[in-house]
C-alpha positions as CSV (number, residue, x, y, z in Angstrom):
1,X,52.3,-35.2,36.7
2,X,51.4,-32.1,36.0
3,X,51.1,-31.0,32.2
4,X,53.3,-28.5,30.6
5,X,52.2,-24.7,29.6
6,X,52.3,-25.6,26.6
7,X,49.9,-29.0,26.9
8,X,47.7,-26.8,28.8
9,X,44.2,-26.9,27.3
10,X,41.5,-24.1,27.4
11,X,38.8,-24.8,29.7
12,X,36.3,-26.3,27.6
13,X,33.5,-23.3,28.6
14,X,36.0,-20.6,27.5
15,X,36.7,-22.5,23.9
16,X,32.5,-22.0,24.0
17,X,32.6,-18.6,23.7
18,X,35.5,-18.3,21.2
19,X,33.0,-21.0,19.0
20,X,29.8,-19.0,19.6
21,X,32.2,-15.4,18.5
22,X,33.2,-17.1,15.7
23,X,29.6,-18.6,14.3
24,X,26.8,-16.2,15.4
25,X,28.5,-13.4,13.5
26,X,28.8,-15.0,10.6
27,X,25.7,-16.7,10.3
28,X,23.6,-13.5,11.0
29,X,25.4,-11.9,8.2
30,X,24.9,-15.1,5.5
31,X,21.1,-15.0,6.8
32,X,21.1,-11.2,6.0
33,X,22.4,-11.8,3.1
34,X,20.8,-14.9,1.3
35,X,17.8,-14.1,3.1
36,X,16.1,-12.1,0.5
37,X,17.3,-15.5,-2.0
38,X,16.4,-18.3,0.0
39,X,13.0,-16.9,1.2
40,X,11.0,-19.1,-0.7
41,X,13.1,-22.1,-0.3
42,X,12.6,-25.3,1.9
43,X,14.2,-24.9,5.7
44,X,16.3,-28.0,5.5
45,X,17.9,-26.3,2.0
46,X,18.7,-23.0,3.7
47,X,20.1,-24.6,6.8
48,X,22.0,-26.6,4.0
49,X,23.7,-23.8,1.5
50,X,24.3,-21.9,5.1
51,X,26.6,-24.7,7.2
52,X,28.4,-25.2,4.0
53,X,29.6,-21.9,3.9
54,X,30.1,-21.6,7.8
55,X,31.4,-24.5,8.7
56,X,34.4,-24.3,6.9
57,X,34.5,-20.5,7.6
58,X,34.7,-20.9,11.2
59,X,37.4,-23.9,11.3
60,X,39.8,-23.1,9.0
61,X,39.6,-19.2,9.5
62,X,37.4,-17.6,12.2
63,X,38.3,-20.3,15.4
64,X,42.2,-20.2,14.7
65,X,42.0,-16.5,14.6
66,X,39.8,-16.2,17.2
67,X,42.2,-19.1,19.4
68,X,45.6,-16.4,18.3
69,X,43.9,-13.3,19.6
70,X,42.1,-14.5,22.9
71,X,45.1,-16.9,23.9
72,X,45.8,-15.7,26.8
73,X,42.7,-15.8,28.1
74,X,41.7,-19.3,26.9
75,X,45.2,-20.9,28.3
76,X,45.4,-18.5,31.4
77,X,42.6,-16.5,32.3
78,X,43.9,-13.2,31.7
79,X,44.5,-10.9,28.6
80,X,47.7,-11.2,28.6
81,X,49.7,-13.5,25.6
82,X,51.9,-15.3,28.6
């Protein structure tokens, strides 16, 4: 049987790039940032203060938006919303 539009998942390569759009911004910018702060400190504390701050960034606010304006393209290969 096969699966509705609707339970039609993203292939999982195209969810990739809306993951990477959504982290390597933001994490460029925190290093830019904190980097002039955190200079001194220990590697496992930077990587630390930095995924606290992204993590929940990227799943509660920069993958769904990201997932809203690429739908079309994650569910059906074109630009398109349907």
């Amino acid at each position: 049987m096969k699966p509705s539009p609707k339970e039609e998942k993203a292939p999982r390569y195209r969810f990739a790039v809306i993951v990477w759009l959504a982290i390597y911004p933001a994490v460029t910018l925190a290093q830019w940032l904190l980097g002039p702060v955190m200079s001194d400190w220990p590697v496992p504390l930077k990587t630390l203060v930095i995924s606290v701050i992204e993590i929940p960034y990227a799943v509660f606010f920069a993958i769904p938006l990201l997932q809203k304006w690429f739908e079309g393209w994650l569910k059906h290969g074109s630009w398109e919303d349907s």
